[in-house]
C-alpha atoms as an extended CHARMM CRD file, in Angstrom:
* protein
*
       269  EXT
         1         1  UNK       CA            -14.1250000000       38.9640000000      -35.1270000000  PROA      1               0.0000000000
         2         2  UNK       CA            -11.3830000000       38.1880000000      -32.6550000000  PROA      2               0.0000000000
         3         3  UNK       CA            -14.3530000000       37.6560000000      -30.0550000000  PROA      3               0.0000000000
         4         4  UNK       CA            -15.6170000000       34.7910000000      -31.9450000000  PROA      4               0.0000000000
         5         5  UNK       CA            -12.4210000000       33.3700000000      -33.2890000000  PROA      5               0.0000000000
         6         6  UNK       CA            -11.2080000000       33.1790000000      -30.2510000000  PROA      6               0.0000000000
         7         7  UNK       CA            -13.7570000000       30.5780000000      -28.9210000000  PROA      7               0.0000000000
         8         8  UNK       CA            -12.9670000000       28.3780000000      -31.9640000000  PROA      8               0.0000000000
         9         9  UNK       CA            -10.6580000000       25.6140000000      -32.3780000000  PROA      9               0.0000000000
        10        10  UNK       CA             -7.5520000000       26.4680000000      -34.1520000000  PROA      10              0.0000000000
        11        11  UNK       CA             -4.0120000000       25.4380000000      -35.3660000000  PROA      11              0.0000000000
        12        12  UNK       CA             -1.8320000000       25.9670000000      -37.9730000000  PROA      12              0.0000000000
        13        13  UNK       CA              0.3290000000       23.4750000000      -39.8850000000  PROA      13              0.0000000000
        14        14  UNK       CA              2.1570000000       22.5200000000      -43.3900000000  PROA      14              0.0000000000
        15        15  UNK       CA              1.7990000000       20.4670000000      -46.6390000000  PROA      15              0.0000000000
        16        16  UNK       CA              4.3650000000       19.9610000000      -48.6730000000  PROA      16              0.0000000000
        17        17  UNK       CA              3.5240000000       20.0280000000      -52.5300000000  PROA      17              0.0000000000
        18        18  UNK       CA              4.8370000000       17.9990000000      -55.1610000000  PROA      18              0.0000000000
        19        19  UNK       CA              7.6220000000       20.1210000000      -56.3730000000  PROA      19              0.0000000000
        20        20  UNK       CA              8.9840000000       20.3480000000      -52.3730000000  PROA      20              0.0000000000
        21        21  UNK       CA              7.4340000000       23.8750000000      -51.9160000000  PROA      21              0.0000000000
        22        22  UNK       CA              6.2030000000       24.5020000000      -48.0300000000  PROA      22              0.0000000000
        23        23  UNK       CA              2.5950000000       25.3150000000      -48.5020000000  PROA      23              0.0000000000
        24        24  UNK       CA              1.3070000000       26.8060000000      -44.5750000000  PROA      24              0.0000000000
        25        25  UNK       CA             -2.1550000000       26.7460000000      -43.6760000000  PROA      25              0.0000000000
        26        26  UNK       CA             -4.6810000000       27.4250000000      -40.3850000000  PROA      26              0.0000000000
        27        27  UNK       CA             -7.3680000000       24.8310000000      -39.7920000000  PROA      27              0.0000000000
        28        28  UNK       CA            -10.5350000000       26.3810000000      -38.0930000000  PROA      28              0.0000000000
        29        29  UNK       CA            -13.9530000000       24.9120000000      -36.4100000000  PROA      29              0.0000000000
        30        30  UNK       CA            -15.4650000000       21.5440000000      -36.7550000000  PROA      30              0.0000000000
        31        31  UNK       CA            -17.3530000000       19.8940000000      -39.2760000000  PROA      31              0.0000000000
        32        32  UNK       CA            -17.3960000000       19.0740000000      -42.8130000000  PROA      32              0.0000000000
        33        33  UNK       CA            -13.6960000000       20.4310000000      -44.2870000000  PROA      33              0.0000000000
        34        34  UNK       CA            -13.9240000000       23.5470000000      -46.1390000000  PROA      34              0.0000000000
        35        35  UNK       CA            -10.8870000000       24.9770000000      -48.5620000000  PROA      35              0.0000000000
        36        36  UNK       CA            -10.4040000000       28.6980000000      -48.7120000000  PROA      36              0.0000000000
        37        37  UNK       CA             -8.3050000000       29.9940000000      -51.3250000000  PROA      37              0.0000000000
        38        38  UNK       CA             -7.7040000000       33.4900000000      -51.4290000000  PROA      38              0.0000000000
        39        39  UNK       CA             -7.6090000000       35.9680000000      -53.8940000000  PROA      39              0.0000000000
        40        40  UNK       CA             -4.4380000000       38.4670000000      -55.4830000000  PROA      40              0.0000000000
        41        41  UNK       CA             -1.9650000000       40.3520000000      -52.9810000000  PROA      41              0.0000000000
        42        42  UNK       CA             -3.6990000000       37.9420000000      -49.8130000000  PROA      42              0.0000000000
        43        43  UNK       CA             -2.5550000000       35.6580000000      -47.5480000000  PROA      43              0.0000000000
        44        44  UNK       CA             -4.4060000000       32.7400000000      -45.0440000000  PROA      44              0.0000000000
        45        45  UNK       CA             -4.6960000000       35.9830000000      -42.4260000000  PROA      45              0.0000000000
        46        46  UNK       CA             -7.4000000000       37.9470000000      -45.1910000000  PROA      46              0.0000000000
        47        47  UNK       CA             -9.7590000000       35.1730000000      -44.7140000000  PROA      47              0.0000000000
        48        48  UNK       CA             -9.7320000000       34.9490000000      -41.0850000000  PROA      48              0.0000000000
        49        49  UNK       CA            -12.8300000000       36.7520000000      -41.1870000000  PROA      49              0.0000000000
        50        50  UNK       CA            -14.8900000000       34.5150000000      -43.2870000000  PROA      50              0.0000000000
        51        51  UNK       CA            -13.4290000000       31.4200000000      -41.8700000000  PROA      51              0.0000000000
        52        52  UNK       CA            -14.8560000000       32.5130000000      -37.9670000000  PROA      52              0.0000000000
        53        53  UNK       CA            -18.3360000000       32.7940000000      -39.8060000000  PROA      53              0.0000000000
        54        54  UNK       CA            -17.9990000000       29.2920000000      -41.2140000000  PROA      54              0.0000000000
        55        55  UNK       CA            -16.2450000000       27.3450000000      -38.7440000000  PROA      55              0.0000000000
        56        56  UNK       CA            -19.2340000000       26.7270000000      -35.8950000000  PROA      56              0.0000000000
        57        57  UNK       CA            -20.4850000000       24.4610000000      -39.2640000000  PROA      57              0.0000000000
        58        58  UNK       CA            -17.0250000000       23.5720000000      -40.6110000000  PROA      58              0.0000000000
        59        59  UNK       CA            -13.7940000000       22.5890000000      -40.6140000000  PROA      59              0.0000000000
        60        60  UNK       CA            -12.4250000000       25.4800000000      -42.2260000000  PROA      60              0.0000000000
        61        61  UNK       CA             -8.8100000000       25.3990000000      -43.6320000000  PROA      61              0.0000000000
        62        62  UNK       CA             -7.1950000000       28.6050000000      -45.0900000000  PROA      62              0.0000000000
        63        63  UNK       CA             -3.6720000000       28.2670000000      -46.7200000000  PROA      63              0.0000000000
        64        64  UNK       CA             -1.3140000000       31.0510000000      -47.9120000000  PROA      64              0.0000000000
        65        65  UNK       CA             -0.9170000000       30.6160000000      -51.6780000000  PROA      65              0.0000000000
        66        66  UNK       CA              2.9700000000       29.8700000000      -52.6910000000  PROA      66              0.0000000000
        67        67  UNK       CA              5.0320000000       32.8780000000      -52.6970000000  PROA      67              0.0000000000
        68        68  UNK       CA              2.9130000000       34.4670000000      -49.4750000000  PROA      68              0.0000000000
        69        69  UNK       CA              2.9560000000       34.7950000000      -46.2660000000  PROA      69              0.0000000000
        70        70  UNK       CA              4.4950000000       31.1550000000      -44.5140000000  PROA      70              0.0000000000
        71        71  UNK       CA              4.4640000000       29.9340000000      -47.8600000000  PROA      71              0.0000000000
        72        72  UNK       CA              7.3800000000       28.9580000000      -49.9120000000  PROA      72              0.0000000000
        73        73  UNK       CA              8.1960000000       29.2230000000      -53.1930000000  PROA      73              0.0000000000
        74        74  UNK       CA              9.1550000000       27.4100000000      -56.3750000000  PROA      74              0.0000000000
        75        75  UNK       CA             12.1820000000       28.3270000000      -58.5530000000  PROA      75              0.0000000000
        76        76  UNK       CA              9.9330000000       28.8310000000      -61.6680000000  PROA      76              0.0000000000
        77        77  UNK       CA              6.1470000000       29.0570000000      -61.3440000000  PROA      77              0.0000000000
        78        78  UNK       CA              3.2410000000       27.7530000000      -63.2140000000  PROA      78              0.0000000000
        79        79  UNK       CA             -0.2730000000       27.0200000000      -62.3540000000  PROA      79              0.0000000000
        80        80  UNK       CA             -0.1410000000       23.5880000000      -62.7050000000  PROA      80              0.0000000000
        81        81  UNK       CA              2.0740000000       23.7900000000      -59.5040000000  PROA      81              0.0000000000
        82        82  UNK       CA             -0.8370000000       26.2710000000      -57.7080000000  PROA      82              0.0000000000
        83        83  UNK       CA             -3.3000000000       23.5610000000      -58.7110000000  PROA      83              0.0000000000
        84        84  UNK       CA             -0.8760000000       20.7100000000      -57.1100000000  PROA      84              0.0000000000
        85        85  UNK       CA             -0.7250000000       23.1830000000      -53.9690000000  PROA      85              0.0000000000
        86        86  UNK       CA             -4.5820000000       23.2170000000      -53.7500000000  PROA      86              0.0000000000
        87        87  UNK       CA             -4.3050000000       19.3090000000      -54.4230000000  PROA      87              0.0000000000
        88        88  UNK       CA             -2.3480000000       18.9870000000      -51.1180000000  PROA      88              0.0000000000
        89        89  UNK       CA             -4.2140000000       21.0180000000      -48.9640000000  PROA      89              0.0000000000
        90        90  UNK       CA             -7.0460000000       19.1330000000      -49.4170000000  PROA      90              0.0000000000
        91        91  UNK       CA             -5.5370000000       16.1620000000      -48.7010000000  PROA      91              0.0000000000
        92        92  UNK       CA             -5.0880000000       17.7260000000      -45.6940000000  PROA      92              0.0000000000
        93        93  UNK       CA             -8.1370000000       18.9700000000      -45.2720000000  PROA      93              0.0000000000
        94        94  UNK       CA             -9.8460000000       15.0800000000      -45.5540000000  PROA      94              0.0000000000
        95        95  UNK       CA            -12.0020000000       13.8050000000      -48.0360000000  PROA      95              0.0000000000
        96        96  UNK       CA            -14.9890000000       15.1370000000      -49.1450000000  PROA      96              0.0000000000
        97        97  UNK       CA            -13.7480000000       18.9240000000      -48.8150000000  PROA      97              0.0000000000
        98        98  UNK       CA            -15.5590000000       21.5560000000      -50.1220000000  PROA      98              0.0000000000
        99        99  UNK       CA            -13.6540000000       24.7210000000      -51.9060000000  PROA      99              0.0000000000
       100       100  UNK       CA            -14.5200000000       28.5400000000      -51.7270000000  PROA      100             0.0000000000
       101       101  UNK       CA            -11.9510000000       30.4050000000      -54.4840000000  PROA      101             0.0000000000
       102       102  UNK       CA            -12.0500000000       34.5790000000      -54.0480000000  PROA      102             0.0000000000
       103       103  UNK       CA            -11.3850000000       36.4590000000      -57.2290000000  PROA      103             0.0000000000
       104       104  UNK       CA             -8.7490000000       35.1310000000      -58.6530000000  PROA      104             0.0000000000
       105       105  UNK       CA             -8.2530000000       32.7240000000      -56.3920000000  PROA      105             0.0000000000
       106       106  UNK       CA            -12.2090000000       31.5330000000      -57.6460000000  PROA      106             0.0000000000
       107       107  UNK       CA            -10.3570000000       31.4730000000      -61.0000000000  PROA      107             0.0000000000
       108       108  UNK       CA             -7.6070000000       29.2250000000      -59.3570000000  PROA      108             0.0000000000
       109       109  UNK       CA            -10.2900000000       26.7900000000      -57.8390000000  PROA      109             0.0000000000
       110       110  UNK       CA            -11.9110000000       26.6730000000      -61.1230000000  PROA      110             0.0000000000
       111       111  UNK       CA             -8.8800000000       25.2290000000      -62.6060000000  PROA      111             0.0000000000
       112       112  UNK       CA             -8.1990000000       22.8430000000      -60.2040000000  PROA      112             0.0000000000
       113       113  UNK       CA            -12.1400000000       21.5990000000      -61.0850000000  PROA      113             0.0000000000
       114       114  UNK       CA            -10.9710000000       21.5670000000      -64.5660000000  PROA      114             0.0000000000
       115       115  UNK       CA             -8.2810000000       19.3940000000      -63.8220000000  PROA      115             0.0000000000
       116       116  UNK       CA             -9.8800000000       17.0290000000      -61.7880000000  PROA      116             0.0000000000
       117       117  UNK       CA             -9.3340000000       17.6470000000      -58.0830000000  PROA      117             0.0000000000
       118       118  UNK       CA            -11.7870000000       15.6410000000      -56.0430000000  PROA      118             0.0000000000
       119       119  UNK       CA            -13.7120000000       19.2270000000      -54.6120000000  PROA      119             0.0000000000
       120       120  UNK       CA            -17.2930000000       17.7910000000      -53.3910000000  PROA      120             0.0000000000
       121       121  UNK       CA            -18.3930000000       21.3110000000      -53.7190000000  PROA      121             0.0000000000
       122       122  UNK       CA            -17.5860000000       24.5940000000      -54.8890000000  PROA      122             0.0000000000
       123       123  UNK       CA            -18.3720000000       28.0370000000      -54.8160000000  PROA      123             0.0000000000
       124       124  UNK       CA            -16.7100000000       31.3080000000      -56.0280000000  PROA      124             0.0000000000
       125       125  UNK       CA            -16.7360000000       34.6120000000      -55.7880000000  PROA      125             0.0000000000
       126       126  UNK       CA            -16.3860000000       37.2570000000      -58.1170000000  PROA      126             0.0000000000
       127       127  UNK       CA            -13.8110000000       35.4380000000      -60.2370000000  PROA      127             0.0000000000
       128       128  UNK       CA            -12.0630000000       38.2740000000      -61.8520000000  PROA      128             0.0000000000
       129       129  UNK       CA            -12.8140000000       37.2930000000      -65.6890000000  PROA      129             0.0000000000
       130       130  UNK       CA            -14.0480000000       39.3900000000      -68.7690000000  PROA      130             0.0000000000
       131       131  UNK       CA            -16.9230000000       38.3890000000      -71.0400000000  PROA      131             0.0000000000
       132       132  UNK       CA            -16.0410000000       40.6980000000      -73.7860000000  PROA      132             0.0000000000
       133       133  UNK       CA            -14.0440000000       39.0200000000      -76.2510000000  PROA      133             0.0000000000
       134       134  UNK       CA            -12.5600000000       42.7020000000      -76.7030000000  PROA      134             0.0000000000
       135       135  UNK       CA            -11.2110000000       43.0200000000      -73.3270000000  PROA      135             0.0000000000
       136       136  UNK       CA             -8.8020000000       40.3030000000      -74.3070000000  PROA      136             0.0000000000
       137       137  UNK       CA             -6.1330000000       42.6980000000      -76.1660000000  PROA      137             0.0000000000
       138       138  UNK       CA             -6.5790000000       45.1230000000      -73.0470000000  PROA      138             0.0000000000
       139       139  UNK       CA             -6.0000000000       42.2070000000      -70.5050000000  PROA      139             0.0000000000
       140       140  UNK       CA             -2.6230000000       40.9130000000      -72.5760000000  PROA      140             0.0000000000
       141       141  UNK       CA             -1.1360000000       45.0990000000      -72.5050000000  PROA      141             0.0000000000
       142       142  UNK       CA             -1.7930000000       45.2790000000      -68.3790000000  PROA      142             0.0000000000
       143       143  UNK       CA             -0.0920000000       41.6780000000      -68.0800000000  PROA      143             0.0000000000
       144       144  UNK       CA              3.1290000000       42.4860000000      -70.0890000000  PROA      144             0.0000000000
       145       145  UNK       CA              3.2290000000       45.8460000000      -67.9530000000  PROA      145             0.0000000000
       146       146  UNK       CA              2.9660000000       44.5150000000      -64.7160000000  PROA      146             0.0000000000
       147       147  UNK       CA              5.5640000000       41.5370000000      -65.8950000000  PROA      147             0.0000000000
       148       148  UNK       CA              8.1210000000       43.8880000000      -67.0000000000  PROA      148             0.0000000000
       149       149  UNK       CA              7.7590000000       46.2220000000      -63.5740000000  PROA      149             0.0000000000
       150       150  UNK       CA              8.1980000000       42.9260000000      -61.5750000000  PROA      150             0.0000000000
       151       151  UNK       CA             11.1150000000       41.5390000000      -63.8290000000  PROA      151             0.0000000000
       152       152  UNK       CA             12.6080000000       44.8350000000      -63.2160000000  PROA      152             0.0000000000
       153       153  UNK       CA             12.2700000000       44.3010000000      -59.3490000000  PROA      153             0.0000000000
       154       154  UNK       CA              9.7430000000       47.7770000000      -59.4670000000  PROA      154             0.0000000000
       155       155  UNK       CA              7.3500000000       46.1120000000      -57.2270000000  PROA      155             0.0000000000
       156       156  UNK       CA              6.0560000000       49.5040000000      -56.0860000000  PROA      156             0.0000000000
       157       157  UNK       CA              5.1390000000       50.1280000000      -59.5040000000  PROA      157             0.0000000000
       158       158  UNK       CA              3.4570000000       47.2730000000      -60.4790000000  PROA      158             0.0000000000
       159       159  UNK       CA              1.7360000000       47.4520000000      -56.8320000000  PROA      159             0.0000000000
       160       160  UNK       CA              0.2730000000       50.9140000000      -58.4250000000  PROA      160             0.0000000000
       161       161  UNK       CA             -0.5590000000       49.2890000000      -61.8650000000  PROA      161             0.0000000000
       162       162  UNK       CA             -2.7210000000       46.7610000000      -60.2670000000  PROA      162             0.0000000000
       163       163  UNK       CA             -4.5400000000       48.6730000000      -57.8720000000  PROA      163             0.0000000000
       164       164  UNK       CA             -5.0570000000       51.8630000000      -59.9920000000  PROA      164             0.0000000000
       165       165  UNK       CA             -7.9560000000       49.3500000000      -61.7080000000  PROA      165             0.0000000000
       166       166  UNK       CA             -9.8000000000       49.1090000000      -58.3470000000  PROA      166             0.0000000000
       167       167  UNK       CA             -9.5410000000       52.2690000000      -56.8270000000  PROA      167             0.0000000000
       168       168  UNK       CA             -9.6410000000       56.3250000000      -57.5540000000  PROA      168             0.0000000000
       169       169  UNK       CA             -6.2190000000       57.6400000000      -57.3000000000  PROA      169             0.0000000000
       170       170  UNK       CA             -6.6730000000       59.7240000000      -53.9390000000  PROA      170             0.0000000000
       171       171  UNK       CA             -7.6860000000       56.3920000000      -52.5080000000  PROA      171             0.0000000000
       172       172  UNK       CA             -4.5480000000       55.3260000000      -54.1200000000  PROA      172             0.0000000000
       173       173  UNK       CA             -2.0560000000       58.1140000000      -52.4440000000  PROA      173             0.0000000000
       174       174  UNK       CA             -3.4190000000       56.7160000000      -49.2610000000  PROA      174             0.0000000000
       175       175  UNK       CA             -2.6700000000       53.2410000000      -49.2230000000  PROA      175             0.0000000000
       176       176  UNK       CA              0.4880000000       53.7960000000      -50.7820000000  PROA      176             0.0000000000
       177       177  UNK       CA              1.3040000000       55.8750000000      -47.2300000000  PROA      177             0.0000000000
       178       178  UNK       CA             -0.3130000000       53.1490000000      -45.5330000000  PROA      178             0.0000000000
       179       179  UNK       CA              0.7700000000       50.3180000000      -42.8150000000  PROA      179             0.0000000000
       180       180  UNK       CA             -0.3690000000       47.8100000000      -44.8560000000  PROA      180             0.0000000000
       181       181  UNK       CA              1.3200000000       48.8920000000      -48.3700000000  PROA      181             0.0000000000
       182       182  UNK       CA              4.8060000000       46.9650000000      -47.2790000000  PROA      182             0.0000000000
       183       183  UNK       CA              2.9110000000       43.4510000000      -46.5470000000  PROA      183             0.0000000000
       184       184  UNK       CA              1.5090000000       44.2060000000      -49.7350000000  PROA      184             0.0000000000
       185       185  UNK       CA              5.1460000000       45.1150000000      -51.4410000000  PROA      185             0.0000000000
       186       186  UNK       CA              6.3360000000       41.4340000000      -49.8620000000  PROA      186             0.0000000000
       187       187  UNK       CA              3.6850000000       39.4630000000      -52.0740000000  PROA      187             0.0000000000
       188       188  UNK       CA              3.5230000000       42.1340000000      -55.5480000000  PROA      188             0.0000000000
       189       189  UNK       CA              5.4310000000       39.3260000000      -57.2610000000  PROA      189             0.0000000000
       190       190  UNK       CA              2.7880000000       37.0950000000      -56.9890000000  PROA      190             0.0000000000
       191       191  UNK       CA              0.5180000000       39.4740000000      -59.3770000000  PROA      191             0.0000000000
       192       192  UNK       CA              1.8650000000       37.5920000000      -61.8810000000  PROA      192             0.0000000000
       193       193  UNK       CA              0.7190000000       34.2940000000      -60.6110000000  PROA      193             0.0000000000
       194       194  UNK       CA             -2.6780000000       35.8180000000      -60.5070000000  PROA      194             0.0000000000
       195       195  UNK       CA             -2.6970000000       36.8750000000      -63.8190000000  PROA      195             0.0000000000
       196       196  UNK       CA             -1.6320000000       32.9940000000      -64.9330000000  PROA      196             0.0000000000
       197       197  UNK       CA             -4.2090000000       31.5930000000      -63.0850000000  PROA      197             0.0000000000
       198       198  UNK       CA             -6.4210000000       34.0770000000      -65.3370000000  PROA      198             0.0000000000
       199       199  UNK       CA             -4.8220000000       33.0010000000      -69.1720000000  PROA      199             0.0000000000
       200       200  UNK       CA             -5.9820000000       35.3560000000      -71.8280000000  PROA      200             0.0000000000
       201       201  UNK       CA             -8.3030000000       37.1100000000      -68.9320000000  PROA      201             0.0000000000
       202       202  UNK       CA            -11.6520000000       35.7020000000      -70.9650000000  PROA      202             0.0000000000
       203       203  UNK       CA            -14.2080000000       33.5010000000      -69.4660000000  PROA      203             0.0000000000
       204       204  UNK       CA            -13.1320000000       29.9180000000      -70.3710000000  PROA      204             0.0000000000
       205       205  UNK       CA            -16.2250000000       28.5340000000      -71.4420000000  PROA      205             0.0000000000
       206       206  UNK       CA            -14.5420000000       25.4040000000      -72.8580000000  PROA      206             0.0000000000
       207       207  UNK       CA            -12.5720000000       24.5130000000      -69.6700000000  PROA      207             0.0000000000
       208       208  UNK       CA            -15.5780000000       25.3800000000      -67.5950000000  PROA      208             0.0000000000
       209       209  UNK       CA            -17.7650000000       23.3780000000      -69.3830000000  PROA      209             0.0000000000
       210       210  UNK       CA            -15.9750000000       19.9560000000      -68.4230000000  PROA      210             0.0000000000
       211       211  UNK       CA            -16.4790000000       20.6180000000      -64.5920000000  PROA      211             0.0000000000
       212       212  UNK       CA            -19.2100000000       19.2550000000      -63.1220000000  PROA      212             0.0000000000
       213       213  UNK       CA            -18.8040000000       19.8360000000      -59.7180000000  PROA      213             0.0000000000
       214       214  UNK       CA            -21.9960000000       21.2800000000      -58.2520000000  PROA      214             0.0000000000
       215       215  UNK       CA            -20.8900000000       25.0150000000      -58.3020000000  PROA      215             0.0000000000
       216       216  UNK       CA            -22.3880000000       28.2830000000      -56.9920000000  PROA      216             0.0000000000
       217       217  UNK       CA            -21.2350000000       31.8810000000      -58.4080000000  PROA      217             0.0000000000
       218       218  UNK       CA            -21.7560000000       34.9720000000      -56.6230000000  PROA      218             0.0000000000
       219       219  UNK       CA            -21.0610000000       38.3240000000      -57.6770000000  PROA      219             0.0000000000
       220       220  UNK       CA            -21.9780000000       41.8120000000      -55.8990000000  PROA      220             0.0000000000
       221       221  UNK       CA            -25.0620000000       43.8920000000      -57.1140000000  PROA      221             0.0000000000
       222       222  UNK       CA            -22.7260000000       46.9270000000      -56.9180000000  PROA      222             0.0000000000
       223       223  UNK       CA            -19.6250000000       45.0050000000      -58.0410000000  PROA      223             0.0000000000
       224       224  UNK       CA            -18.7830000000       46.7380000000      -61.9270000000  PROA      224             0.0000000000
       225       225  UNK       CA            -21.1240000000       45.7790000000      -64.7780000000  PROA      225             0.0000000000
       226       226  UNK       CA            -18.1460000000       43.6770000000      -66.4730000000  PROA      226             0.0000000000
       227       227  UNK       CA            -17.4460000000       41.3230000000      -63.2910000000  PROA      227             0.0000000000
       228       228  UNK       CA            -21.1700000000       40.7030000000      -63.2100000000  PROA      228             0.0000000000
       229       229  UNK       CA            -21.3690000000       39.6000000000      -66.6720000000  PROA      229             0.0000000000
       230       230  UNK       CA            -18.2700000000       37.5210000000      -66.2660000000  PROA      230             0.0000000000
       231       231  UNK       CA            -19.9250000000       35.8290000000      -63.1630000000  PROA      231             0.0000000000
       232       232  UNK       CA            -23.0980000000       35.2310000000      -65.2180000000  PROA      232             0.0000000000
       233       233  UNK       CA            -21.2580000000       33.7300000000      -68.0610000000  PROA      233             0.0000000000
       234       234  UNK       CA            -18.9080000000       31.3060000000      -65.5890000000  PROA      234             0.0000000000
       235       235  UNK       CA            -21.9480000000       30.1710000000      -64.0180000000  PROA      235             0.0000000000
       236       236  UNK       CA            -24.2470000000       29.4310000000      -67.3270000000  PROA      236             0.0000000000
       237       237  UNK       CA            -20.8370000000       27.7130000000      -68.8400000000  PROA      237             0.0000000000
       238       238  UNK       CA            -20.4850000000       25.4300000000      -65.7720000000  PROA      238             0.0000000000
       239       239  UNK       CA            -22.7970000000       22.1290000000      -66.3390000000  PROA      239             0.0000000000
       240       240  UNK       CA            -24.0480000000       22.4550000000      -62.4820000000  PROA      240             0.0000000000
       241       241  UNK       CA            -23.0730000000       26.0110000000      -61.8400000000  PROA      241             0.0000000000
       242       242  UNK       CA            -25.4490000000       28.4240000000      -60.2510000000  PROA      242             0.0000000000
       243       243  UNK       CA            -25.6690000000       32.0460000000      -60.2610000000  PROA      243             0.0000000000
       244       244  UNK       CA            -25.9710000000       34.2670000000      -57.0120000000  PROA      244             0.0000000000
       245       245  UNK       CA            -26.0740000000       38.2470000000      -56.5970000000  PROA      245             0.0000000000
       246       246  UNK       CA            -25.5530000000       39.8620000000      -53.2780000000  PROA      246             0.0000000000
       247       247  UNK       CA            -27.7510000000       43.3380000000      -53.0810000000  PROA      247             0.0000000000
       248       248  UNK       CA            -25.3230000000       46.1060000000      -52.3700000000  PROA      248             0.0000000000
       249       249  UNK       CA            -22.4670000000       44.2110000000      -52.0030000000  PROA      249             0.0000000000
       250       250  UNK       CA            -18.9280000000       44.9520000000      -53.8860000000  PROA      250             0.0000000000
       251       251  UNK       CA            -15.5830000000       43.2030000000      -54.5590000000  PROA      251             0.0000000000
       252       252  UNK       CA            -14.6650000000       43.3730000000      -51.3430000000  PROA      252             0.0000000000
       253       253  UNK       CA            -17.8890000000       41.6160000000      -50.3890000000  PROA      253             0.0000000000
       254       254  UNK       CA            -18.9820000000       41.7220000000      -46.3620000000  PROA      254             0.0000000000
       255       255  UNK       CA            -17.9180000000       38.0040000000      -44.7000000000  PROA      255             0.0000000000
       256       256  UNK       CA            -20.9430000000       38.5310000000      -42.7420000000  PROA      256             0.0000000000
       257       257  UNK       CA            -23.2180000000       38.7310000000      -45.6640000000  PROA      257             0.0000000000
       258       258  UNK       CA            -21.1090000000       36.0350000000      -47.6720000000  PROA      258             0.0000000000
       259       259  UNK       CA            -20.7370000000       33.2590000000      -45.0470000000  PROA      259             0.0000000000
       260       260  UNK       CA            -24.9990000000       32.8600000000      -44.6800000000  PROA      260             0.0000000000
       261       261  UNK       CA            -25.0070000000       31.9320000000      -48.2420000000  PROA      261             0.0000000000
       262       262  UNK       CA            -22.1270000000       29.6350000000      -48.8130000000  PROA      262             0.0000000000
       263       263  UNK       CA            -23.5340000000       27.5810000000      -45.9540000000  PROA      263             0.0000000000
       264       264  UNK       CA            -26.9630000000       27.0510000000      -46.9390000000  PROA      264             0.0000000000
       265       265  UNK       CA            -25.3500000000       25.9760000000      -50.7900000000  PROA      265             0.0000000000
       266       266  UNK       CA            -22.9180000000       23.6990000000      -48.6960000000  PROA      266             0.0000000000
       267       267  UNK       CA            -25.5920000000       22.5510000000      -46.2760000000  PROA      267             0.0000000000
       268       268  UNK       CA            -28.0250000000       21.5540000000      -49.2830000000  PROA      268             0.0000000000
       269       269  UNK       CA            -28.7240000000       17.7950000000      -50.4280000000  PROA      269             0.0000000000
């Protein structure tokens, strides 16, 4: 990947939103501008990988969500400031930008759709929603958890919380030994923007149903049952939304398999 992002075009610069917060971001490639926003515990860097696929066909910008990486911070958050983030990166980014949202930060893009951000195009992937009205209750525990680690300042703990949902706990063990777990420590406060972005953790059918911004969803054919229902139901509830599944592929979908198919939706008529 360094190979080929390393015959690309790239620089890195700054927005400032609404509220004053410093909102960093790399600009990629040539072409039609394309929005990455990443997904929990990530930062511009995660999507460096994608971004090199896409870039020969776009201008690709990738911006570290507020409270990551270069990124400031606001004194209280909310996701009506996230959304007003994503509404100055694509001024940045120049009209007609399309938007690619990761798990929660799909849900995030979705949002900003909701709320009216001129996004020619979207796409998402994996947004991490439930489609069982049940899962609601369970969804409302894990978020008072993890907020009560993080108001305590027990980021390690609420680092465990999240990630004991996605992985076995030997798996676990290791990453908490890891390089990487102390760049993930730096950003565990912003779990709890995630799980804003996310409300009651449900499919918002009602929202979803007032965007209508052609949008594709893709999900993983080995991704869990529940995020594949929950990508179904996001795309049937979106008025121009489209469903996609990836053969073999998991949360932590391959860029290379990813990037083929977000081009030929952007690339279409």
């Amino acid at each position: 990947m360094d190979e080929v992002n390393s015959t690309l075009s790239r620089s890195r610069g700054q927005v400032t939103a609404p509220d004053g917060t410093r909102i960093a971001y790399e600009r990629y490639g040539d072409g039609p501008p394309l929005v990455l926003v990443s997904g929990a515990l990530c930062t511009a860097g995660a999507e460096l990988p994608l971004a090199g696929l896409l870039a020969p066909r776009h201008t690709v910008v990738a911006y570290d969500r507020r409270g990551r990486g270069a990124s400031g911070d606001g004194p209280a958050y909310s996701v009506e400031r996230e959304i007003e983030d994503l509404a100055a990166v694509l001024g940045e980014a120049g009209d007609g930008a399309a938007v690619h949202g990761t798990s929660s930060g799909g849900a995030l893009a979705l949002a900003a759709a909701a709320a009216g951000l001129p996004i020619a195009r979207l796409s998402v992937f994996e947004p991490p929603y439930s489609a069982d009205p049940a899962a609601g209750a369970v969804f409302a525990a894990h978020t008072a958890r993890l907020t009560e680690l993080l108001d305590k300042g027990a980021r390690d703990a609420a680092l465990e919380l999240f990630l004991s949902g996605a992985m076995p706990p030997e798996a676990l063990a290791g990453m908490r030994g890891s390089p990487a777990w102390p760049g993930l420590r730096e950003v565990a406060h912003t779990l709890a923007y995630d799980h804003a972005v996310l409300g009651d953790g449900l499919v918002p059918t009602e929202r979803l149903a007032g965007v209508h911004t052609r949008t594709l969803v893709v999900d993983g054919g080995a991704s869990p049952l529940w995020m594949r229902e929950a990508a179904g139901a996001v795309a049937t509830a979106l008025p121009r939304g489209r469903h996609r599944t990836l053969t073999g592929q998991t949360h932590m979908v391959a860029p290379h398999v990813l990037a083929p198919v977000l081009a030929e939706f952007y690339a279409e008529d």
